[in-house]
Biopython code that builds the backbone (N, CA, C, O; Angstrom):
import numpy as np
from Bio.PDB.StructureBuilder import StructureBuilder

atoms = [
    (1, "UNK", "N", (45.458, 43.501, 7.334)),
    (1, "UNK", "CA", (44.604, 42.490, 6.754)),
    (1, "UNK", "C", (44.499, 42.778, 5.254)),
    (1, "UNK", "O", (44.209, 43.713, 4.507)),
    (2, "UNK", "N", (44.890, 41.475, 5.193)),
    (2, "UNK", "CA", (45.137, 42.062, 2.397)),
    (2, "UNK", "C", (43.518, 42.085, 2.644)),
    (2, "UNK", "O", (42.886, 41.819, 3.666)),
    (3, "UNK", "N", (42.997, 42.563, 1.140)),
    (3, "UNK", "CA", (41.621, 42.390, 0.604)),
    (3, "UNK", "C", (40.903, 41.212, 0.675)),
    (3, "UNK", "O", (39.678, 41.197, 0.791)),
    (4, "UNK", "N", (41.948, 39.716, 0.583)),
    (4, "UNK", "CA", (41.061, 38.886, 0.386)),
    (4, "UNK", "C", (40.351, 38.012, 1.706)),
    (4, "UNK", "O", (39.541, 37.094, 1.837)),
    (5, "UNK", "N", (41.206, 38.921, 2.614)),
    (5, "UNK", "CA", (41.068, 38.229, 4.037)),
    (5, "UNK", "C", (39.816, 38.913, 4.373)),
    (5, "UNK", "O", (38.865, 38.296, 4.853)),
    (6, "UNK", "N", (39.782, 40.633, 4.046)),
    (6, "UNK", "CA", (38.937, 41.136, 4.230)),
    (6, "UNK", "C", (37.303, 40.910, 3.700)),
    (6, "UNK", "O", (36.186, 41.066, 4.193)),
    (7, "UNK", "N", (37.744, 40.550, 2.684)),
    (7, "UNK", "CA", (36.536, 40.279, 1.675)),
    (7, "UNK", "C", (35.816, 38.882, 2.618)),
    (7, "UNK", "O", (34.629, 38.875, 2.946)),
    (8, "UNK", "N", (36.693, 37.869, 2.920)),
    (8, "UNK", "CA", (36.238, 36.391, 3.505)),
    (8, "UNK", "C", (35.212, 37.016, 5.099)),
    (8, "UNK", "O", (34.168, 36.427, 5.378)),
    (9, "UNK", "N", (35.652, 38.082, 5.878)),
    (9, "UNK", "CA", (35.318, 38.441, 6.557)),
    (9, "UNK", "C", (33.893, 39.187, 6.404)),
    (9, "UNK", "O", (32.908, 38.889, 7.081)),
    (10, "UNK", "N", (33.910, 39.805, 5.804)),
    (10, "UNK", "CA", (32.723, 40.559, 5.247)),
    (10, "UNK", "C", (31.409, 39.607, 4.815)),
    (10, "UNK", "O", (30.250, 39.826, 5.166)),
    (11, "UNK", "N", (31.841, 38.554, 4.011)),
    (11, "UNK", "CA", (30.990, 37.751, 3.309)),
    (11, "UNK", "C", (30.554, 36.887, 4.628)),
    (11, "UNK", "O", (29.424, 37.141, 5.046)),
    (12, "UNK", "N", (31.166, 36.082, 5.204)),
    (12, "UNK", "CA", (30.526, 35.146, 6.513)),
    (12, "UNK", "C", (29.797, 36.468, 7.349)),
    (12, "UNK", "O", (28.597, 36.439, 7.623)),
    (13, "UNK", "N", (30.588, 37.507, 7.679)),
    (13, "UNK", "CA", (29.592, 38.050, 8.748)),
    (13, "UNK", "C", (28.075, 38.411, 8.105)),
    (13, "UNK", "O", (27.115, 38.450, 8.875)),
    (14, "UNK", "N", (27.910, 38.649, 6.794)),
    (14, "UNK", "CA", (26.573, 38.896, 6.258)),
    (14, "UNK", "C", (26.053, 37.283, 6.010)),
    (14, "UNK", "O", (24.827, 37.170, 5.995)),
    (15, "UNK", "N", (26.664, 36.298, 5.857)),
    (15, "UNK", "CA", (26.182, 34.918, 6.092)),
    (15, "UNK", "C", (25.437, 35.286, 7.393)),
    (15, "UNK", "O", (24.229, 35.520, 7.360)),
    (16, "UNK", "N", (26.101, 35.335, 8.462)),
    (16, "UNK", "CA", (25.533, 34.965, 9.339)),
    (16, "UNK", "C", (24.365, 36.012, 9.876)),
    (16, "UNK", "O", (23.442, 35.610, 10.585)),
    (17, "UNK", "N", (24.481, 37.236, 9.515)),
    (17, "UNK", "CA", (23.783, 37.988, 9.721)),
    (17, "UNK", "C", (22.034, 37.586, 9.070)),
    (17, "UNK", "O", (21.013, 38.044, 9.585)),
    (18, "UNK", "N", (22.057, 36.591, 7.787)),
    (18, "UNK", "CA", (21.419, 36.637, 7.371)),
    (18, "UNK", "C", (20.870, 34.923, 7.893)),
    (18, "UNK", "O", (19.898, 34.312, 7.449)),
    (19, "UNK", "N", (21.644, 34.559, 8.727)),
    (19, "UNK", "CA", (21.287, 32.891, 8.819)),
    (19, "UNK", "C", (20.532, 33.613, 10.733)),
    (19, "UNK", "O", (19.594, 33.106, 11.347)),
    (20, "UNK", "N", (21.035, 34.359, 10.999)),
    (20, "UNK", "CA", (20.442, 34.499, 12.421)),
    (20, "UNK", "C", (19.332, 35.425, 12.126)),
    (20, "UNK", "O", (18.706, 35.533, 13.181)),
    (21, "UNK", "N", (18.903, 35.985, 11.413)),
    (21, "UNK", "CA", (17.437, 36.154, 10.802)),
    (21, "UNK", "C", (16.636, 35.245, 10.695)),
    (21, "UNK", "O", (15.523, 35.211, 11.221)),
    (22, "UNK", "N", (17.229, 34.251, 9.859)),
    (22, "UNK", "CA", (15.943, 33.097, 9.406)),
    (22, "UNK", "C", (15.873, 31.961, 10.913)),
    (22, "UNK", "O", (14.972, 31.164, 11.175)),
    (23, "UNK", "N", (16.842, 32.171, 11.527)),
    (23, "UNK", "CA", (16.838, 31.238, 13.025)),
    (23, "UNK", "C", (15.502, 32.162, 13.211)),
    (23, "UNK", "O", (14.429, 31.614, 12.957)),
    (24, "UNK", "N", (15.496, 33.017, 13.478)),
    (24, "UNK", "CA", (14.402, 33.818, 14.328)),
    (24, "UNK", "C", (12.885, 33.398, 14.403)),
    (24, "UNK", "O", (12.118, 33.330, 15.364)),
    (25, "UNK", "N", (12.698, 33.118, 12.951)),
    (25, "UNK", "CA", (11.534, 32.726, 12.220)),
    (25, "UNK", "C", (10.909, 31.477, 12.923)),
    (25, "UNK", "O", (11.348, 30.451, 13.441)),
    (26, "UNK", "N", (9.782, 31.991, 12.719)),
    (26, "UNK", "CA", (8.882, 30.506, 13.796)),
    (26, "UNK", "C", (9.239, 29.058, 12.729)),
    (26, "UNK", "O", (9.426, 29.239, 11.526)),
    (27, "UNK", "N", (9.290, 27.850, 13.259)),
    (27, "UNK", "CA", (9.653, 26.539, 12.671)),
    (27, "UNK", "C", (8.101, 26.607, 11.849)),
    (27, "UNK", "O", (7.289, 27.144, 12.601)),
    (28, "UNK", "N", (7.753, 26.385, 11.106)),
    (28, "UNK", "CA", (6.655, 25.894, 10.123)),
    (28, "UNK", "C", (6.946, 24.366, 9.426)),
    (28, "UNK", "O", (7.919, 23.617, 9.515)),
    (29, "UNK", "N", (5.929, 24.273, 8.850)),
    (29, "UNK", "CA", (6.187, 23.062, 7.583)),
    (29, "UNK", "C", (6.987, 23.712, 6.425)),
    (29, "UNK", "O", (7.914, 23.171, 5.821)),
    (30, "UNK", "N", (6.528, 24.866, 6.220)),
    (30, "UNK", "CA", (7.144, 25.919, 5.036)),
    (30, "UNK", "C", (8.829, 25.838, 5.132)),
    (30, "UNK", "O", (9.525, 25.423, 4.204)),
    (31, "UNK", "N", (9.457, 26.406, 6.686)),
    (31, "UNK", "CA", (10.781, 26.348, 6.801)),
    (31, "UNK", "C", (11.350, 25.225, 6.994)),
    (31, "UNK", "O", (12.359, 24.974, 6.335)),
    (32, "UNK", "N", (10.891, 24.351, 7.863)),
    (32, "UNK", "CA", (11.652, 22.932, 7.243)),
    (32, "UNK", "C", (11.465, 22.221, 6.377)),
    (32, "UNK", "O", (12.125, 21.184, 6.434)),
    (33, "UNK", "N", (10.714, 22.346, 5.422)),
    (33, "UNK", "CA", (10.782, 21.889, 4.300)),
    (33, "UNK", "C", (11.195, 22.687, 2.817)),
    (33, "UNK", "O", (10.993, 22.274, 1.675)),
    (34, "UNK", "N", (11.815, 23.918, 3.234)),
    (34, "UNK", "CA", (12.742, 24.476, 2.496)),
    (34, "UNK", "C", (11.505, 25.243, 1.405)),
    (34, "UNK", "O", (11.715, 25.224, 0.192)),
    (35, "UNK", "N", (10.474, 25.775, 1.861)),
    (35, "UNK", "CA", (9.444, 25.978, 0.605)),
    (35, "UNK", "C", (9.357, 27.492, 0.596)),
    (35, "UNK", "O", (8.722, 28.167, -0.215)),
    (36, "UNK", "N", (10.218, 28.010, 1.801)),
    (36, "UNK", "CA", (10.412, 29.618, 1.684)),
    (36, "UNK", "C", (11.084, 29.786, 0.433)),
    (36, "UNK", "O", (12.085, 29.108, 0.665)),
    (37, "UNK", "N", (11.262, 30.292, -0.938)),
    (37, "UNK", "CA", (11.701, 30.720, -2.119)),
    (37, "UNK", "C", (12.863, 31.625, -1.477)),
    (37, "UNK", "O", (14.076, 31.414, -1.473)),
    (38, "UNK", "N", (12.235, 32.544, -1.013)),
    (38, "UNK", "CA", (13.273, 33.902, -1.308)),
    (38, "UNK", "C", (14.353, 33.321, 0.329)),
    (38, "UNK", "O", (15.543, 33.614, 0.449)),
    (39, "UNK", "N", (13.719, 32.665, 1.167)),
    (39, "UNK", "CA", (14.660, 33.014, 2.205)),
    (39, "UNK", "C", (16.518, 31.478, 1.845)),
    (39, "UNK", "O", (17.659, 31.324, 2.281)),
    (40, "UNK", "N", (15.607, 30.836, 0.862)),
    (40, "UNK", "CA", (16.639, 29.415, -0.104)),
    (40, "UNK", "C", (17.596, 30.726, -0.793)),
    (40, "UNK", "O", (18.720, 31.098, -0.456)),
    (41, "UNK", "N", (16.849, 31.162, -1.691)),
    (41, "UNK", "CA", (18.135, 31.706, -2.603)),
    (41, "UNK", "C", (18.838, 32.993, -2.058)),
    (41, "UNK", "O", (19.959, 33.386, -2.378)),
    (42, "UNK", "N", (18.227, 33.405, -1.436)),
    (42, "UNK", "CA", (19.072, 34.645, -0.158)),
    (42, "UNK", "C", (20.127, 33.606, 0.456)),
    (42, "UNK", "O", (21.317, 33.782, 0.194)),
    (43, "UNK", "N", (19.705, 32.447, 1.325)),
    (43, "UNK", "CA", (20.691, 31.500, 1.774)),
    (43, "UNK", "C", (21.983, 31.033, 0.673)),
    (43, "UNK", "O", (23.139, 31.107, 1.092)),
    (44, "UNK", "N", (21.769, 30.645, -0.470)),
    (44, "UNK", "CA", (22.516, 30.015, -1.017)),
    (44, "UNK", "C", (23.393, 30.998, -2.127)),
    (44, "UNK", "O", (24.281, 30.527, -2.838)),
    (45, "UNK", "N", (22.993, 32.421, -2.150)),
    (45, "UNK", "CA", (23.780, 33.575, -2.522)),
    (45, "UNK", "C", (24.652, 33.933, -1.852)),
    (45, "UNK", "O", (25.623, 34.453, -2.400)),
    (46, "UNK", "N", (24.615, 33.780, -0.423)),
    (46, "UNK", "CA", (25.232, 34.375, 0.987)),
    (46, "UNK", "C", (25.995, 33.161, 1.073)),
    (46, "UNK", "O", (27.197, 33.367, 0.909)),
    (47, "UNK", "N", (25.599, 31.639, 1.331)),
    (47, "UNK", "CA", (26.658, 30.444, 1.205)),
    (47, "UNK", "C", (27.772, 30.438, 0.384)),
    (47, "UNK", "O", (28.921, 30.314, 0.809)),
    (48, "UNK", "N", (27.289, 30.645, -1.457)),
    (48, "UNK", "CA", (28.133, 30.375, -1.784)),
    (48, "UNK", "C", (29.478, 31.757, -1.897)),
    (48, "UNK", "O", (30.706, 31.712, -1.957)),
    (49, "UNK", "N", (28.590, 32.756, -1.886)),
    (49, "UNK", "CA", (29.695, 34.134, -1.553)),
    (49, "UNK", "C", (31.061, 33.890, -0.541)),
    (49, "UNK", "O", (32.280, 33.972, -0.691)),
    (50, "UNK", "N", (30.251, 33.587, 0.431)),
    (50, "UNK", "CA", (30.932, 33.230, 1.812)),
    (50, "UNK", "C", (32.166, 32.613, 1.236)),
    (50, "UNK", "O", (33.146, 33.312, 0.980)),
    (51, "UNK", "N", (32.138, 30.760, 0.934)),
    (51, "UNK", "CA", (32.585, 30.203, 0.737)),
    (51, "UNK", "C", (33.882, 30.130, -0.386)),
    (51, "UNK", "O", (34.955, 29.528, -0.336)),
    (52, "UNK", "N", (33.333, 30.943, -1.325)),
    (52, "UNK", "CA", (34.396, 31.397, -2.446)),
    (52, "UNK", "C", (35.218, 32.456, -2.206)),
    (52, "UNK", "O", (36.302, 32.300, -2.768)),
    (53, "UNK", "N", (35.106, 33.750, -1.423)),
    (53, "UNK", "CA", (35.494, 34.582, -0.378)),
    (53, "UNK", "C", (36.977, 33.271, 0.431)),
    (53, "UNK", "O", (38.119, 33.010, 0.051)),
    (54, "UNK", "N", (36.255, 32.848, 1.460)),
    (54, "UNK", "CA", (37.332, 31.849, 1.903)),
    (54, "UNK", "C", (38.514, 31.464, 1.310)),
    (54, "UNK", "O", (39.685, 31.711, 1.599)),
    (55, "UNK", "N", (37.868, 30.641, 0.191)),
    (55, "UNK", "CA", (38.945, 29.678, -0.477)),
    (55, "UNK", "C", (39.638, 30.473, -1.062)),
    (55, "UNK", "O", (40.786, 30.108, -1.315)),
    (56, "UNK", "N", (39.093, 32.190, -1.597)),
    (56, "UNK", "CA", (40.300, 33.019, -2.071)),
    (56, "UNK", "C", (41.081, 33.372, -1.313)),
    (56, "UNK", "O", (42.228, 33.499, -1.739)),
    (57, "UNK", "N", (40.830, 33.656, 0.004)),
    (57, "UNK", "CA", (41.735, 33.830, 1.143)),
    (57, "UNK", "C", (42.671, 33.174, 1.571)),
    (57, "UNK", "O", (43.624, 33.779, 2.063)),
    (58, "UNK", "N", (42.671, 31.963, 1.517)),
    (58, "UNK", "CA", (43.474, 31.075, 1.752)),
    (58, "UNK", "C", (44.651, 30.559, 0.927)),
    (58, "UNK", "O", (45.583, 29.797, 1.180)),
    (59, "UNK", "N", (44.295, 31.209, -0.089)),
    (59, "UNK", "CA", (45.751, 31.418, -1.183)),
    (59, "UNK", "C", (46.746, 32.717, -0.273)),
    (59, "UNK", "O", (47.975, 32.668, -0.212)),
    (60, "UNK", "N", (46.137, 33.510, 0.191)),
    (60, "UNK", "CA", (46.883, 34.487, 0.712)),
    (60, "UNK", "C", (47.139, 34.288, 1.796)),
    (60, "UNK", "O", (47.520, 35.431, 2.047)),
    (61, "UNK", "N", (47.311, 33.552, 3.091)),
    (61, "UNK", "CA", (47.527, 33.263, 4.358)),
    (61, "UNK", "C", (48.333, 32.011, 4.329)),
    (61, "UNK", "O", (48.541, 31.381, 3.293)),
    (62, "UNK", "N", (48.803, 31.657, 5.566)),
    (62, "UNK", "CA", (49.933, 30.364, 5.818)),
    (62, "UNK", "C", (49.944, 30.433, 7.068)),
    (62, "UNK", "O", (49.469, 31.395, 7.671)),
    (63, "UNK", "N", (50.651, 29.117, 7.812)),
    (63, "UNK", "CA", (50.222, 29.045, 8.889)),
    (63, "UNK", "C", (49.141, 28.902, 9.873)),
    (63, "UNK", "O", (48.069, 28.393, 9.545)),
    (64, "UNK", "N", (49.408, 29.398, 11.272)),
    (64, "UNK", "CA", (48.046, 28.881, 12.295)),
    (64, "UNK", "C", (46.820, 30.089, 11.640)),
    (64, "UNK", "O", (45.691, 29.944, 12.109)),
    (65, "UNK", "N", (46.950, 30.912, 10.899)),
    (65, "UNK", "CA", (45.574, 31.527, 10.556)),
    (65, "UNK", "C", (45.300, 30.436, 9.169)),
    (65, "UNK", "O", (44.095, 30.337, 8.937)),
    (66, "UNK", "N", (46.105, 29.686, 8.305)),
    (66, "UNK", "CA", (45.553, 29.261, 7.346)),
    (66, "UNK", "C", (44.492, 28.483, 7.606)),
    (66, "UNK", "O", (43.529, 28.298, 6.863)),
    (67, "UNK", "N", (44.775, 27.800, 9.206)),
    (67, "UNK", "CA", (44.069, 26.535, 9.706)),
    (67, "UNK", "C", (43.083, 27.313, 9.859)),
    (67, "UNK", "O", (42.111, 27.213, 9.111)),
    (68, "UNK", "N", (43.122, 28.039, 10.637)),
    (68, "UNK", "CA", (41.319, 28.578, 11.381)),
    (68, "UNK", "C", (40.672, 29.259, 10.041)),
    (68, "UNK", "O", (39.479, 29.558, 10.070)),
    (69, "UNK", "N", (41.380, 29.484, 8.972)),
    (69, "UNK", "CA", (40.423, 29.757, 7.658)),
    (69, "UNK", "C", (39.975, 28.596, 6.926)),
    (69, "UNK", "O", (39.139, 28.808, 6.046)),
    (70, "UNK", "N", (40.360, 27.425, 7.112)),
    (70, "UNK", "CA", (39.880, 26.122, 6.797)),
    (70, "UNK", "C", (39.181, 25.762, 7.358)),
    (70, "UNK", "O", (38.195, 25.224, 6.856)),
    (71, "UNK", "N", (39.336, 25.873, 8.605)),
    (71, "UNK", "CA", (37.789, 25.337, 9.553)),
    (71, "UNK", "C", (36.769, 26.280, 9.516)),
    (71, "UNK", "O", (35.621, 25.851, 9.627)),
    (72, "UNK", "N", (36.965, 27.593, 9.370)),
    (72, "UNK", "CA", (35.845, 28.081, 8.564)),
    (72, "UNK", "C", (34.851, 27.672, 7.802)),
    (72, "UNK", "O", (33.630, 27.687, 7.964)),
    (73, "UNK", "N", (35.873, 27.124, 6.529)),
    (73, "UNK", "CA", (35.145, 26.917, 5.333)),
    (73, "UNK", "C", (34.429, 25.669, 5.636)),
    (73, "UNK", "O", (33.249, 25.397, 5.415)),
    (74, "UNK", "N", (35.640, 24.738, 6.352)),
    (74, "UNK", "CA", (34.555, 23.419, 6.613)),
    (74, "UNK", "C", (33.285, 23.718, 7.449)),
    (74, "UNK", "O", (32.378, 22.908, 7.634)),
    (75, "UNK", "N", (33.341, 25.186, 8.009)),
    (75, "UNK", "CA", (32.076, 25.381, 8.703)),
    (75, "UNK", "C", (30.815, 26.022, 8.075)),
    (75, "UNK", "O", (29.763, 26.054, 8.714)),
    (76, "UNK", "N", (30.899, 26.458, 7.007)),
    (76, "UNK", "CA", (30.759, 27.082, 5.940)),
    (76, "UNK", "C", (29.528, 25.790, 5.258)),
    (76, "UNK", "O", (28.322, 25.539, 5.267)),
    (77, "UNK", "N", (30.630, 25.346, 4.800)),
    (77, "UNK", "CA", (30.286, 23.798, 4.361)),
    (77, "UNK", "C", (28.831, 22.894, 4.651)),
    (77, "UNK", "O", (27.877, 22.410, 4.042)),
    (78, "UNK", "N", (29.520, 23.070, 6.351)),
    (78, "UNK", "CA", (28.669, 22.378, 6.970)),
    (78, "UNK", "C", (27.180, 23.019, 7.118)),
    (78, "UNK", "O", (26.182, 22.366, 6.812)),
    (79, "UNK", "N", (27.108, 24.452, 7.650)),
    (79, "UNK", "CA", (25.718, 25.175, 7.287)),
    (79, "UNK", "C", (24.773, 25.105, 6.103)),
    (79, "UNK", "O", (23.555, 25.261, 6.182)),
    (80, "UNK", "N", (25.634, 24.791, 4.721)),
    (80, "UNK", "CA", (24.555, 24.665, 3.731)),
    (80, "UNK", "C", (24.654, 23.480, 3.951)),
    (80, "UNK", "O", (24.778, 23.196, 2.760)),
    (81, "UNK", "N", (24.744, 21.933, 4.742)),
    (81, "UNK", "CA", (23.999, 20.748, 4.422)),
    (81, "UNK", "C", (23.272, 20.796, 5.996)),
    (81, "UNK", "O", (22.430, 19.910, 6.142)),
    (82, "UNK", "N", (23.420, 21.460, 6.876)),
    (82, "UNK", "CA", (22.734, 21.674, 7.715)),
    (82, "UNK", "C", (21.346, 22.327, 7.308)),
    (82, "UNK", "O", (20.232, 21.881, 7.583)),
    (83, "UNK", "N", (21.583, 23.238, 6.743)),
    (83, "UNK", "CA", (20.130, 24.292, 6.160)),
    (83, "UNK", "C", (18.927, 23.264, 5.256)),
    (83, "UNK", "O", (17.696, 23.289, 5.277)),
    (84, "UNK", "N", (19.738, 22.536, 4.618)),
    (84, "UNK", "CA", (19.123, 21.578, 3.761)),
    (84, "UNK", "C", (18.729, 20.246, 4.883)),
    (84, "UNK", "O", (17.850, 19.526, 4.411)),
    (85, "UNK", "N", (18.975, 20.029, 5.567)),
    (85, "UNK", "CA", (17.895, 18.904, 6.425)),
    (85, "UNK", "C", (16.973, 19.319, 6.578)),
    (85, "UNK", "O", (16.951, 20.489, 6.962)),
    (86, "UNK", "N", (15.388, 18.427, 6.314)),
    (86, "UNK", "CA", (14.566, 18.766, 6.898)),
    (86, "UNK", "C", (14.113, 18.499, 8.225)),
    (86, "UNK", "O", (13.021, 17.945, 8.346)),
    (87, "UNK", "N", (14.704, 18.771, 9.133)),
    (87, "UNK", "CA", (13.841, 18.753, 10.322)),
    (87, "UNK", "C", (13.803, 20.208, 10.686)),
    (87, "UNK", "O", (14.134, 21.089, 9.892)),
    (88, "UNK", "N", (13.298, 20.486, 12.179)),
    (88, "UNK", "CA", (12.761, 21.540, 13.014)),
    (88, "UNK", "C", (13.420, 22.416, 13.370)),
    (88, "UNK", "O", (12.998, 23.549, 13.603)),
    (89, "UNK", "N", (15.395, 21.774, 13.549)),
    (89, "UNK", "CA", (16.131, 22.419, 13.646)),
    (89, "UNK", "C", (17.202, 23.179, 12.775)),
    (89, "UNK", "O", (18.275, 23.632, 13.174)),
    (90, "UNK", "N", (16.749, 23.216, 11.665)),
    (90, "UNK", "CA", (18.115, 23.263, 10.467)),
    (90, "UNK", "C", (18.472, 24.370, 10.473)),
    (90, "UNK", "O", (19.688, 24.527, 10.364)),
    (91, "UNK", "N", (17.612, 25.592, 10.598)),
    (91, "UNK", "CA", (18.087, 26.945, 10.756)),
    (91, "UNK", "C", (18.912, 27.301, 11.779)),
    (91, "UNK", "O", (19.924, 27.983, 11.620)),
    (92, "UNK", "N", (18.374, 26.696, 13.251)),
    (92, "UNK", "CA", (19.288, 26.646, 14.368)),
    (92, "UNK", "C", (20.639, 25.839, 14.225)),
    (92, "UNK", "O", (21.764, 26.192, 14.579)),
    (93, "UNK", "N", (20.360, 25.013, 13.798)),
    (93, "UNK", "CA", (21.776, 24.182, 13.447)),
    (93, "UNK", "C", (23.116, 24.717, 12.319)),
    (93, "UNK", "O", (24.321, 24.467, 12.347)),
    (94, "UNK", "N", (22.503, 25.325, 11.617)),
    (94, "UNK", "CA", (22.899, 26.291, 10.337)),
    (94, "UNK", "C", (23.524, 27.560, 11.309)),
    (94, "UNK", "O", (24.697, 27.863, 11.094)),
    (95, "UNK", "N", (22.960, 28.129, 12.113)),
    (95, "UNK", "CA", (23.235, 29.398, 12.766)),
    (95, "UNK", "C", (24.640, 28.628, 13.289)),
    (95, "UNK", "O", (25.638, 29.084, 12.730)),
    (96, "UNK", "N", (24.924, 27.499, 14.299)),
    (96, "UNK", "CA", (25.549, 27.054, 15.134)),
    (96, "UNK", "C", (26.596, 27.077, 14.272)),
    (96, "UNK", "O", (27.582, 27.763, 14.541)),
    (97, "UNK", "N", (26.510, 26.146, 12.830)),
    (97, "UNK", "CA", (28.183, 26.225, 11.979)),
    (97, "UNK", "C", (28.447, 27.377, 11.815)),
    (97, "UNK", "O", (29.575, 27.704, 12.187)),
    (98, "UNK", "N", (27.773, 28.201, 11.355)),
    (98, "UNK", "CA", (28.059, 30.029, 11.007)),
    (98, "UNK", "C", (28.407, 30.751, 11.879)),
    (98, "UNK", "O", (29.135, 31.635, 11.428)),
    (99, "UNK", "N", (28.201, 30.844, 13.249)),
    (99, "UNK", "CA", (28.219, 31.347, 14.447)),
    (99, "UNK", "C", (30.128, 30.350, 14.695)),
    (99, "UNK", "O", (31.165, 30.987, 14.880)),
    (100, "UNK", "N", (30.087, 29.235, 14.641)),
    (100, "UNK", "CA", (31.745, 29.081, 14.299)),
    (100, "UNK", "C", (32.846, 29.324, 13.294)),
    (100, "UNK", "O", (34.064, 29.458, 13.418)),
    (101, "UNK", "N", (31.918, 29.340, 12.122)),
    (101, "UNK", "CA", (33.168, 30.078, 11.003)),
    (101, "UNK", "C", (33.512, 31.436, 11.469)),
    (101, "UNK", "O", (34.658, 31.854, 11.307)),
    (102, "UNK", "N", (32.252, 32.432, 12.256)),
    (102, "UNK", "CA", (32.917, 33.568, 12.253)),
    (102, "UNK", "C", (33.857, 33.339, 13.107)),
    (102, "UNK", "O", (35.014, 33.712, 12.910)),
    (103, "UNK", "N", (33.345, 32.477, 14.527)),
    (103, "UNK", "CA", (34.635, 32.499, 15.554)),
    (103, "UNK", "C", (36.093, 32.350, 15.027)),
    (103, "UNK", "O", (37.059, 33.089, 15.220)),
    (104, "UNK", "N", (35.962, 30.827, 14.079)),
    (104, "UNK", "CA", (37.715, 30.853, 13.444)),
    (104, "UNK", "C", (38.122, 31.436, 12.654)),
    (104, "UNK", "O", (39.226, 31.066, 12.254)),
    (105, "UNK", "N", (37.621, 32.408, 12.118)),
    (105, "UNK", "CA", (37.986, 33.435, 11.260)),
    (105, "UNK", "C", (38.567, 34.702, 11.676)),
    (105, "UNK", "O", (39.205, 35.446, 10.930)),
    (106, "UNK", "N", (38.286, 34.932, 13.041)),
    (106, "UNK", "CA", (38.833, 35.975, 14.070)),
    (106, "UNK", "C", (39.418, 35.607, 14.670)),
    (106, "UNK", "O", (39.948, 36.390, 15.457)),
    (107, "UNK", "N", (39.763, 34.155, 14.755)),
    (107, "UNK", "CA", (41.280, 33.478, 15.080)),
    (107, "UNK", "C", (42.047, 33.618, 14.486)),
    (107, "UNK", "O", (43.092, 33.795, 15.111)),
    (108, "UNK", "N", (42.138, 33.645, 13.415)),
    (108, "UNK", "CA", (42.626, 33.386, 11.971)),
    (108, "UNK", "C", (43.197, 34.851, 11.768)),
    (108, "UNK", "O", (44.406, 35.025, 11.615)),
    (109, "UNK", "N", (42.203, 36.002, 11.772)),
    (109, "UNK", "CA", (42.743, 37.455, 11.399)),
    (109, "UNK", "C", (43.719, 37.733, 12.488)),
    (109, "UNK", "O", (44.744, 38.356, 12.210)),
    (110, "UNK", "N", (43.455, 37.260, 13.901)),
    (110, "UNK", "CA", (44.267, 37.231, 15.317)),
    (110, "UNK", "C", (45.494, 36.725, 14.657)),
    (110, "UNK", "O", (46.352, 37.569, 14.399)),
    (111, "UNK", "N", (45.718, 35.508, 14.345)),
    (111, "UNK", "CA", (46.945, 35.092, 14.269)),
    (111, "UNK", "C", (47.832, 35.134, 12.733)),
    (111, "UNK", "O", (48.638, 34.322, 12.278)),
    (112, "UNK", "N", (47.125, 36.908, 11.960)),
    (112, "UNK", "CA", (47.611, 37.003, 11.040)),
    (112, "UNK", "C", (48.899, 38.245, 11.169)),
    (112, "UNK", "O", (49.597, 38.515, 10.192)),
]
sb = StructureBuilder()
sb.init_structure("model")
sb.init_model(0)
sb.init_chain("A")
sb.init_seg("    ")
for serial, (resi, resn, name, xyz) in enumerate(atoms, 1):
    if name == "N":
        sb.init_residue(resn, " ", resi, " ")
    sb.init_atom(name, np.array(xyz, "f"), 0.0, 1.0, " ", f" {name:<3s}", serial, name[0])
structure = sb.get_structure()
């Protein structure tokens, strides 16, 4: 596995490490309405890490792992506009895309 595959790996699993934390957290008005401070910019340090991680990776891969590092990112993607809805579920829903980037990403190292 090169560095940058490694690096993409590293960064989603602390995504998610840090998105299945804030799942944990009781639903408030505070968390769906995004008024936690520190647990937004912890999120969106860890998003965009993640995400730039990826797209460097994907200069270095080809083939059936390039794909499952793309659906990553589109999963990636999808967690920060998930996190940003306000309803009851966004953290849970956020966990669900993150909880799949890691899956295709260990497809991806599989079929490297």
């Amino acid at each position: 596995m090169n560095n940058q595959v490694r690096k993409a790996v590293d960064a989603v699993a602390q995504l998610h490490t840090l998105v299945a934390r804030l799942a944990e957290a009781p639903v408030t008005d505070v968390t769906r309405l995004l008024q936690a401070a520190n647990d937004t910019s912890d999120f969106v340090e860890a998003v965009n890490t993640a995400q730039q991680a990826i797209e460097a990776a994907l200069d270095e891969i080809d083939g059936s792992a390039l794909k499952q590092f793309d659906f990553a990112l589109d999963a990636v993607r999808r967690a920060r506009a998930q996190f940003y809805t306000p309803v009851d579920e966004n953290r849970a829903n956020t966990l669900t895309c993150v909880e799949f980037a890691v899956e295709c990403l260990n497809k991806g190292v599989r079929a490297l």
